[in-house]
Structures are given as C-alpha cells and as structure tokens.
N, C-alpha and C positions, 0 to 999 in steps of 0.2 A: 784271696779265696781260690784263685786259678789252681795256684804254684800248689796250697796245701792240701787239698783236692783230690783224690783218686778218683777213678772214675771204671763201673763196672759196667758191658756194654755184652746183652745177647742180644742176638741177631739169626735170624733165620739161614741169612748164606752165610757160609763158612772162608775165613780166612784164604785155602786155600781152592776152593769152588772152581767151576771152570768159567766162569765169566768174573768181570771187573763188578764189583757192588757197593752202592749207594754206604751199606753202613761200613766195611772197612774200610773204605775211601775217607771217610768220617775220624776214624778209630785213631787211623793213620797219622790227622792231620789234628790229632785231639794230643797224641802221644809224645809230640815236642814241647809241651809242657809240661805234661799231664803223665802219671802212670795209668795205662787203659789195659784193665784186663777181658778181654775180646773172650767169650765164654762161646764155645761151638753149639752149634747149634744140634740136638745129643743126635747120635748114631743109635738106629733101633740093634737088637739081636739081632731081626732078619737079614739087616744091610752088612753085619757083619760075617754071619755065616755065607750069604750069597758071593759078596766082596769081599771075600778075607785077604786076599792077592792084590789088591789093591792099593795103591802107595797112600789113601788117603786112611785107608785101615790098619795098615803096617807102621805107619809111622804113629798111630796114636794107640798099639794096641793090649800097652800094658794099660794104661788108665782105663780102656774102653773094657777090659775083662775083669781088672781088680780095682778102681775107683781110685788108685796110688800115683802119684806122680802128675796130678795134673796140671799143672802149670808149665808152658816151656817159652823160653823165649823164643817170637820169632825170627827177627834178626837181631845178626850177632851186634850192628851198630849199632843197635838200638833197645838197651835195656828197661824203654818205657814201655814197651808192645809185648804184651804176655798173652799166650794162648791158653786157657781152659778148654781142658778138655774132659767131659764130664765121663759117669760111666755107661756102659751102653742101654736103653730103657728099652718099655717093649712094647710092639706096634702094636698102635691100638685106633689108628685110624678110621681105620674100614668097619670098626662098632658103631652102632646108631647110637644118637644119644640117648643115654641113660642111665640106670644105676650103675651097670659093666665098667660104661667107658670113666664116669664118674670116678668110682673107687680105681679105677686104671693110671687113669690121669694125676691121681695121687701119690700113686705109689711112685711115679715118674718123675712127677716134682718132687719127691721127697731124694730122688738120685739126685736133679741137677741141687737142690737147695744144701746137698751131703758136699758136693764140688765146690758152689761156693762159699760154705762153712770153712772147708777146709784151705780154700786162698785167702781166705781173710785172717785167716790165725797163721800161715804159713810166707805170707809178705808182709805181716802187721798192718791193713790196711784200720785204719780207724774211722776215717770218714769217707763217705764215698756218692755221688753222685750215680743212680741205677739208669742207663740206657737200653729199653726194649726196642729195638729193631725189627719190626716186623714178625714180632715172635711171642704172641700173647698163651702160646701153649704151654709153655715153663713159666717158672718162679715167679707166681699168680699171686703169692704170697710174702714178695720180695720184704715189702714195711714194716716185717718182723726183725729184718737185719739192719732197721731203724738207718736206711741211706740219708742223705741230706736233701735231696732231692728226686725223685721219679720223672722220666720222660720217656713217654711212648711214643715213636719213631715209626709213621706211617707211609709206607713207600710205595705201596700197591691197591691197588682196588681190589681188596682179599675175598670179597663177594664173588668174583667173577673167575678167581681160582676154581679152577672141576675139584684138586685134591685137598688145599689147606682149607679152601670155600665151604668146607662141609660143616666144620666146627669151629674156624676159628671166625667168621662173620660176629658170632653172639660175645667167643669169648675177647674181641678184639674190641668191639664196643664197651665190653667190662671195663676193659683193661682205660680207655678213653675213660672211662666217667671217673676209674678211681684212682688212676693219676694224676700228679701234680699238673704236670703240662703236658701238652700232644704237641708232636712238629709235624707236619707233613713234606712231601719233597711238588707238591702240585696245586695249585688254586681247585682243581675238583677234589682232590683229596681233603683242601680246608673246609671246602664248603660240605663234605660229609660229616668231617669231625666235627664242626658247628654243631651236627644236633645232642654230639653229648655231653662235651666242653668247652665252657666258653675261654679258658686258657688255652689258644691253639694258637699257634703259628706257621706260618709256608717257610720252609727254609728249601728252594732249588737244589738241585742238583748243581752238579758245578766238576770241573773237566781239571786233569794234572797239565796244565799248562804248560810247564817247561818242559816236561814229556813229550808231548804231542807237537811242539814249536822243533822239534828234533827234526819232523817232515821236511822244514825249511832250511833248515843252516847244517844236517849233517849231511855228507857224502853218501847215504846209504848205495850202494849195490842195486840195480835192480831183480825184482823177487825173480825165482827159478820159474816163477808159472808165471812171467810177461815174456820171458823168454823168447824172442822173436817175434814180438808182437808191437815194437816201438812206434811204426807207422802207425798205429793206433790211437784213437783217442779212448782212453778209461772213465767210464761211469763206475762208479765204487760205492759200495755198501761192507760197513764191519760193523759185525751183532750178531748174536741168533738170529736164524733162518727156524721161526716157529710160528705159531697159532696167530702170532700179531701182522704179519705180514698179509699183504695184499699180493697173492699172486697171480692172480690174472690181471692186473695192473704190472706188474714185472715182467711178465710175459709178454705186454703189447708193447713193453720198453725195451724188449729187448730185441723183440723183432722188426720196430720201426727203426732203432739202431743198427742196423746189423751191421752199419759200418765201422763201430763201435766196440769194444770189450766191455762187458757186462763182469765187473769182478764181484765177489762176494766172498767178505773175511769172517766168517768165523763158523760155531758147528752147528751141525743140522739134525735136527730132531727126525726119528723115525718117521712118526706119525706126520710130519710135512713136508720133508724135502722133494717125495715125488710129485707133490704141486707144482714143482720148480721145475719148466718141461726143458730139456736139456739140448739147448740150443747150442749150435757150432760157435755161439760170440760169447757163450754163460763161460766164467771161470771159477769156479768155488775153490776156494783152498781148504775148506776145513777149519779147525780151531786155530788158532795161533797163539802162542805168549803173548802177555801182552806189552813184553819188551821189543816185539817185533811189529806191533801194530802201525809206528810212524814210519818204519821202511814202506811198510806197502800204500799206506796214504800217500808219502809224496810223489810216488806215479798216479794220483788220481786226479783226472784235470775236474768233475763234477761228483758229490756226493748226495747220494739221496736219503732218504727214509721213509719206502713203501710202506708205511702203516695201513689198514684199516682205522676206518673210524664208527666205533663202535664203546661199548659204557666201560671197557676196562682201558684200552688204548686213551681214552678222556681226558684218565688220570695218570698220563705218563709226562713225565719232563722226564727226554733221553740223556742219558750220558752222553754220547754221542753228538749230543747238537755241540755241545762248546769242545771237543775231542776236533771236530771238522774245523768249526772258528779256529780253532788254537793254530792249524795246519794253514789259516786261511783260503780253505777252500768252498767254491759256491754250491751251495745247498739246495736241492728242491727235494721237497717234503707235503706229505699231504696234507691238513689242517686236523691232525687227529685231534690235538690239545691247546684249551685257549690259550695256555702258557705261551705258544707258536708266538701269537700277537706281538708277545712283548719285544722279540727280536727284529721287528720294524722290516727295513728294506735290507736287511742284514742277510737274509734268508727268502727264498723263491718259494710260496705256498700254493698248492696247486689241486684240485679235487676233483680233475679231470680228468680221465687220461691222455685227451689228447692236448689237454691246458700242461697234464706232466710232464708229457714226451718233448710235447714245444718248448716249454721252459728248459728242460734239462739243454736240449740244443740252443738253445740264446743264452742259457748264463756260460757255458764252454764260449760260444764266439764270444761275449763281450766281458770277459773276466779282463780283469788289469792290477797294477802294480796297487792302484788306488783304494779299490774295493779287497784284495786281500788285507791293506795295512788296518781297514777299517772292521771286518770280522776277526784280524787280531786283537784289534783294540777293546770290542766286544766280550771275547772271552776270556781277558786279562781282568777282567772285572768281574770274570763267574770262577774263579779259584777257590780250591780246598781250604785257603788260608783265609777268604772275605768270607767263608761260609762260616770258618771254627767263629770267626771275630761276633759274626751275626750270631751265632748259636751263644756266646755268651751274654750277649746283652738281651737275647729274649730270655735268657734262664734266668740271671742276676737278680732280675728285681725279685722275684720267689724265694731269694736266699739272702735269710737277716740272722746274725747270729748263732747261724747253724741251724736255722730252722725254718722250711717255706710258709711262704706268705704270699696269702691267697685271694687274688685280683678281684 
C-alpha cells in the first residue's frame, strides 16, 4: 500500500517559509517512498502585489497569476517531492463571518481544488492519501477527489492564533469531525481533538538527527558573532524570538549571567524583539539557514527554551527539544508542555526564575561525556524516520482495499 500510494499534503507553512515546519519535515520523510505532492499554502492577490520582489513570489509567479505550471520539483535528487503551487486567491480574512466570507471562501477553494485537479491528471496520480496540515481553510471538499484516505494534521492550538484563530477554530473542528483520522503533534492537542473524533492519534514532533549530530563530529568554524568571545561560556537559544517567549525571564537570565553570552539564533518579530532589553552579554544573530544551525549549536555549552506557560504554549512539543538532544546538549526549559515529562532526567524543567537561572548554571558545571551520550540516545529514538514508521501503522488499519474503515 505504501510503495502504491501517492500521497497529497496542504499544509499551512510553505515548503519554503522562513522557519523549519512540523509538516514538511513530515513530507520530506514521507517522500523516500512515497510520491508527496506538498500543495502551498495559496498566496492572496494582496501578498502578491505588496511582495511582488520577492524570491518567494518570483519564483512561483507564473502559476500564482495564470494557475499554469503548477507543479515543480523541489529538489533536483529527489523526484518524489513536488511543490504545488496554486493560483493566487483573495483575502478574505478580515471579513466577519458570513454570507461575504462564505461565498469568498468558495470561490478560493474552487482555485486551490482548479490546482489539484490539474496535478492529478498531469502526474497520473490515481490513488492518493489527502494530508491537511494545519490548513482547514482550502479544499473543505477534498472527498470529491475520492482520496483513499483523509488525515487532518493538528500542530497548533489554532484558537489562540489572533489571525488564522478568527475562522479557522470552527472550520478546523469541521475539518476533525469529517475526517477519516486526526494526528496531533502534542498530548494537549489530543486531548482537544478528543471532542470531535474519536480516531485521533499524537504523533510528536521529532528532530533531523543526523543533522543536528553535525554539532558534534564536524569541524565547524566558529560563528563571526563569538568572534572574541571564547573565554565565554554560551547559553543559546535557536527559534523565533516571538509572542511565546518569556521575556522578562530572559532578561533576569541574562543579567544574572552576565558572565556569560546570551546567544539567540533566529528572527525577531517586530512586534517583540524590543521586549528583549539589549544587554552588553545578548547576541542575536537574526535568521539563519538552517544548514547553518549545527555550526552555531556546537559553541553552545547550555540550551534553553524560555517559554511562557500559558493555553497555546500547552500545546507545543518543540522542534527544537530533540534538534538540542541530537547535539547532546543540557537543556533547561520551562514546564510549558506536559509532553516536557516524558523526557525524564534528559532535560532541566524549571518555573522559576531563580530555579531557571540556578539550573542553567548547574547543568554547564556538571555536564559530562555520560549525560551527552544519553540525550543522544534519546533523540535517535525521536527521528523523522520512527515518526513516518508510526504515521503508518496509525493509518493502516483505516485502509482495506482501497477503502477506510472506521474504528
């Protein structure tokens, strides 16, 4: 069933997005078997007149103005990963609900549903497995194109979005009750989907391991911004710098540290970076690739993950916990998610600040050869590849001669 298979997968972030994401992480490691065609998540008119200069609008912008050409591969070694690209819809967010956004909302599904009409008579796909990734605002109507299966792909606590939270909370529980299965990536996301189906499964998050084990065994360079700074001991943080962070907990970390560098890898949202008071020990680098994320890990002797803990951080299992594992570096972190639990004495949980500050300075002195081999061993067990293995045996049994069946 695997091999014969196709598997079609929209998703909210896009392929190439500026951070690392849950579903093409997924997509990726779906597509060494599997042909996955990864459908974007559509581009309005607005975003295209505003960003027309943009490399993420330039490189898609004959499909995004004539609906022609939308399929491309996106790497050249790998002819199972096809990007759709639909044509551009039109915003309709900021309508309240009603008959406006109603008959709006149609006209938009009926572009992406035009997209993937036309990749399915244009690769001959015949059968195909539907992946909704966080994205119950298109192809609402998918079971027309009779898939073999439906799975809606919950990654977020979408209530607690200020922008997709407006519309998509109702049409995202839709979306739960009339598909086949629901995965979540978090034990509080299961236990939301609980109330609308009882086919639901947790499938974690899970970290590119041989990636990230690059911290350890390659020669990297040290970055241009430790640059003089070796005497140092690194606390490090890579993720957005946004609405989930605790900064006034960062702030007392970084000035109980001071003898310390405060590094932080990635980009910073308008509306919060000046939370982040700009102390002589703070080093922000900005975004990064993230072929360049293990260079700057392996100068970091502690890592953290300032969260708040609040109803949408609840439902977070990071990318980033098993990304630290994989590097074997010690972790303190605040108790945003019960998920934390599961990681045992793997991980420093801390809801103090001065329980966080102390911790992060006791796991730097007492880190060892011993407790690294052991958060490697940890994360070699949260892999892209144990996740695909899991994602089929919760789908499998739904699928009996080409047709789900229902628990």
């Amino acid at each position: 069933m695997r091999e014969e298979t196709d598997i079609v997968m929209l998703a909210l972030a896009r392929w190439d997005g500026p951070y690392a994401s849950t579903a093409f992480s997924l997509a990726k490691e779906l597509s060494r078997k599997n042909r996955v065609f990864y459908i974007d998540n559509p581009f309005t008119l607005k975003d295209v007149a505003v960003n027309l200069h943009h490399h993420q609008i330039q490189s898609r912008i004959t499909p995004l103005l004539t609906g022609r050409h939308v399929g491309r591969q996106i790497y050249t070694d790998n002819a199972n990963l096809i990007n759709i690209r639909p044509k551009a819809v039109i915003p309709i967010n900021f309508f309240p609900y009603g008959k406006l956004y109603s008959y709006l909302s149609k006209v938009n599904n009926h572009v992406v549903n035009q997209a993937l009409r036309r990749t399915i008579k244009e690769y001959g796909i015949e059968r195909f497995i539907f992946i909704n990734s966080f994205n119950p605002f298109y192809l609402q109507d998918v079971k027309e194109f009779n898939p073999e299966l439906t799975v809606y792909h919950c990654v977020d606590n979408i209530a607690e979005s200020k922008y997709i939270g407006k519309h998509g909370k109702s049409l995202e529980e839709d979306a739960m009750r009339q598909y086949d299965v629901t995965i979540t990536t978090s034990k509080k996301l299961y236990e939301m989907a609980s109330q609308y189906t009882r086919n639901v499964f947790c499938l974690p998050n899970a970290a590119d391991f041989n990636h990230f084990q690059k911290a350890i065994y390659e020669p990297f360079l040290r970055p241009n911004e430790l640059d003089g700074l070796e005497s140092k001991k690194i606390i490090g943080y890579i993720g957005h710098v946004d609405f989930r962070i605790d900064y006034e907990l960062l702030n007392k970390l970084s000035r109980a540290h001071a003898d310390k560098i405060i590094l932080i890898v990635g980009p910073e949202h308008e509306a919060d970076k000046e939370k982040l008071e700009r102390l002589p020990n703070v080093v922000s680098t900005g975004k990064k690739p993230f072929e360049e994320l293990p260079a700057y890990l392996k100068f970091i002797d502690c890592a953290i993950i300032p969260f708040l803990r609040n109803n949408l951080t609840a439902s977070i299992y990071p990318l980033k916990l098993n990304e630290y594992l994989a590097a074997g570096k010690p972790i303190v972190t605040t108790g945003f998610s019960p998920d934390l639990e599961d990681f045992g004495n793997t991980i420093r949980i801390e809801n103090s600040p001065d329980g966080f500050i102390r911790g992060v300075q006791e796991e730097i002195l007492t880190d060892s050869a011993q407790k690294k081999e052991q958060r490697m061993q940890v994360a070699a067990h949260n892999t892209w590849t144990a996740r695909v293995e899991s994602f089929w045996e919760m789908v499998s049994p739904y699928l009996k001669n080409g047709q789900p069946v229902y628990g």
